[in-house]
N, C-alpha and C positions, 0 to 999 in steps of 0.2 A: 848684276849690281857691282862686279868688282872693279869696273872703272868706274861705275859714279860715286864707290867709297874712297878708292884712290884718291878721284879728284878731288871729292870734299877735302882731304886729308891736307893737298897741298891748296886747296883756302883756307880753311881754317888757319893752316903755319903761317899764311904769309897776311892775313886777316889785319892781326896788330900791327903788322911794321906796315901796310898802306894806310890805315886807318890817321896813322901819327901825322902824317905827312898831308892830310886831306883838308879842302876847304868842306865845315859843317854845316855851312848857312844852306838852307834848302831852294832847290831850284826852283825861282820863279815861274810860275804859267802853266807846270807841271798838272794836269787835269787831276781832279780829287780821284779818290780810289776808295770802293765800301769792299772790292773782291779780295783784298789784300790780307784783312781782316779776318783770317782764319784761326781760330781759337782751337787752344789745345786742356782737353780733359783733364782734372787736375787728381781724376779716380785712379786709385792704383799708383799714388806716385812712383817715378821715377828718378833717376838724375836728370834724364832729359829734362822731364816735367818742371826739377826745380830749375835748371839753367834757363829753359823758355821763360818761365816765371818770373825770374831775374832778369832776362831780355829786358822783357817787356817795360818792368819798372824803368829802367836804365834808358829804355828811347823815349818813354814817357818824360822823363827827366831832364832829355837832350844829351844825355851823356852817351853819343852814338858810337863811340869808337869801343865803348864796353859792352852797350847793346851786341856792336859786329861781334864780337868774340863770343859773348856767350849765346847768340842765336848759333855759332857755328858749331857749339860745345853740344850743345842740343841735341845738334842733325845728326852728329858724331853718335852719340848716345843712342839717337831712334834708331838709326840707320846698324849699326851693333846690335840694337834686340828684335830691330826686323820689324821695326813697325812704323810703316813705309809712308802709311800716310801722315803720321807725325812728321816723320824726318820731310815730307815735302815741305809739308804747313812750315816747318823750322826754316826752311832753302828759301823761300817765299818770302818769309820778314829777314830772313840774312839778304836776299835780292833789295828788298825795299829800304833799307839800312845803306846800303852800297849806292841805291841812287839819291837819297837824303843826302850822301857824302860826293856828291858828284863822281863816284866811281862807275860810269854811265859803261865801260867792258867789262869790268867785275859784274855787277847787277844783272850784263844779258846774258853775261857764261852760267853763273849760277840756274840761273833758269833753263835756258838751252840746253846745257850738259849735262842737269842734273834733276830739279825739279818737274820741269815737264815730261821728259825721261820716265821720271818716277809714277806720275798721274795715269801716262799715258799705259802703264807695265799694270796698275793698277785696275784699272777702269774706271777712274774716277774723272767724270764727265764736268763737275762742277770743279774739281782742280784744274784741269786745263783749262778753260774758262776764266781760273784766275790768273792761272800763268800768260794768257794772251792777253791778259787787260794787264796784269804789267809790263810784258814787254813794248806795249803801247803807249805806253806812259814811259821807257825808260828812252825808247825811239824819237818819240815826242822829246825830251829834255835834252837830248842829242842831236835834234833834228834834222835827223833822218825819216822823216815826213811819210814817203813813201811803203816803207816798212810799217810804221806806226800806223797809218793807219789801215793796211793790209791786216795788221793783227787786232787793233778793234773793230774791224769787222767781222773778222771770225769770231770774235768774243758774241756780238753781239747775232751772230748765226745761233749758237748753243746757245746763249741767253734765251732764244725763241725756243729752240727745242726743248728747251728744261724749262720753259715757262717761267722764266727767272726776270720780273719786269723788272726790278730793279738795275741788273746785270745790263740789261738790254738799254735802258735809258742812258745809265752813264758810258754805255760804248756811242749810242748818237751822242753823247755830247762830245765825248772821246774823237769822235770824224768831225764834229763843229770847231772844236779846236783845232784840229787838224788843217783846217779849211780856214781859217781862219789866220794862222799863220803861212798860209799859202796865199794869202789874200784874194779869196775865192768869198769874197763877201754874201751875194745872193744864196748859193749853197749852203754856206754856215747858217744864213737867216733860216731857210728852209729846217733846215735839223735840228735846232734850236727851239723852231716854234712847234715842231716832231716830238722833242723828248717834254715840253713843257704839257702838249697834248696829254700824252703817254699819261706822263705822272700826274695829272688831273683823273684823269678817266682810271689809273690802278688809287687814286687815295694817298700816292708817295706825295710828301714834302719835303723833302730831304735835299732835294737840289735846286730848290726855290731859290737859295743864294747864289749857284753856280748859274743858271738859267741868268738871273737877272745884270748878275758883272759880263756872261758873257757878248750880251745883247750893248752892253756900255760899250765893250770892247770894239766890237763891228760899228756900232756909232763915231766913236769917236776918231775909229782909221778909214772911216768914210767921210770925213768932215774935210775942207777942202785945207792944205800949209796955211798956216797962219792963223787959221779960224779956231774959237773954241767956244765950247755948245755955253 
C-alpha cells in the first residue's frame, strides 16, 4: 500500500490548486451512475467518517472544489487506520468529483493507481465493478469510446456474476451510449430496448428517464439535415 498512500498524498496536495483553476459545470451526455454511490458507515466515528460526511454535503451543494479536498482528507484518514474499503469508497467519490470538474486524468489515476488497486488487494468483487463503471463514464466524457466501452462491459460481466441487475442494465446502457456517440445507431436501438427489457422483467424503474432521452437521442440523429421530428 506504500505507493498508493504516497500517491494519495501527492493528490490530496495538489487537489486545491487544480480544483481553483477548473471549469464546474458538469459534463454533458456523461451516462448516470447508481455504482458510484458507495456509502460510508457512520458507526464508530472517525475523522475519515466526519470528512466523508462533509464531502458529501459540500457536492450536494455544488461546492466541488471543497467536496475534492475533503473526499481526499477522508482517504488519507482510512487509508492511515487501514480501512481499506473506506479509503476505496473515499477514492471513488474523490474520482467522481474530478470528472464533475472536467479533470477527466485526475479521475482515471485516482481509480487506476489507487482505487481499483485497493478492491482488487481486497476482494471486493462489487468495488471493482464500481470502479469499471466509472472509468466508463470518465472514458465516455473524454471520448475515448474504445476504452469506455471495454470497461462497461467488464462492469456489466461482474454485474452478471454478482447478480447485480441493476449494475448490469446501466452497463448496456453505458455501451448504448457508447454506440451512440459512435453513431452506430441500430446497435444502440438494440441495447436500449435490452436494458428496458431487463428492467421491466427485474421490477427496476429507475432508468425509465435514461431509456426514454436515450431513444430521443437515436431519433433525432437519425432524422435527415434540415428535418425536425
Amino acid at each position: 500500500m506504500n505507493k498508493i498512500y504516497l500517491g494519495l498524498v501527492c493528490l490530496f496536495l495538489t487537489a486545491e490548486a487544480m480544483a481553483q483553476n477548473a471549469n464546474t459545470a458538469p459534463q454533458e451526455g456523461v451516462p448516470s451512475s447508481t455504482a458510484i454511490n458507495i456509502a460510508v458507515s457512520r458507526m464508530g466515528d472517525t475523522d475519515g467518517d466526519e470528512y466523508f460526511a462533509d464531502a458529501e454535503k459540500n457536492e450536494r451543494k455544488g461546492d466541488l472544489n471543497e467536496a475534492l479536498t475533503l473526499f481526499g482528507k477522508a482517504a488519507f484518514e482510512y487509508n492511515s487506520d487501514k480501512k481499506f474499503s473506506r479509503y476505496a469508497a473515499s477514492l471513488l467519490r474523490m474520482s467522481n468529483v474530478h470528472l464533475l470538474l472536467l479533470h477527466y486524468t485526475e479521475a482515471e489515476q485516482v481509480i487506476l493507481n489507487a482505487a481499483l488497486k485497493t478492491y482488487t488487494k481486497i476482494g471486493s468483487r462489487s468495488g471493482q465493478m464500481a470502479s469499471y463503471s466509472q472509468l466508463g463514464r470518465i472514458y465516455f466524457a473524454a471520448n475515448k469510446l474504445t476504452q469506455s466501452l471495454w470497461f462497461y462491459t467488464q462492469q456489466g460481466i461482474l454485474a452478471q456474476q454478482l447478480k447485480n441487475n441493476t449494475a448490469y442494465i446501466e452497463s448496456v446502457l453505458g455501451i448504448a451510449a457508447v454506440k451512440i456517440k459512435k453513431k452506430e445507431y441500430a446497435m444502440a436501438t438494440k441495447d436500449v430496448n435490452r436494458a428496458e427489457l431487463l428492467a421491466k422483467n427485474a421490477n427496476i424503474t429507475q432508468f425509465a428517464q435514461q431509456i426514454k432521452s436515450s431513444r430521443a437521442t437515436i431519433a433525432d440523429r437519425q432524422l435527415p439535415k434540415g428535418k425536425t421530428r
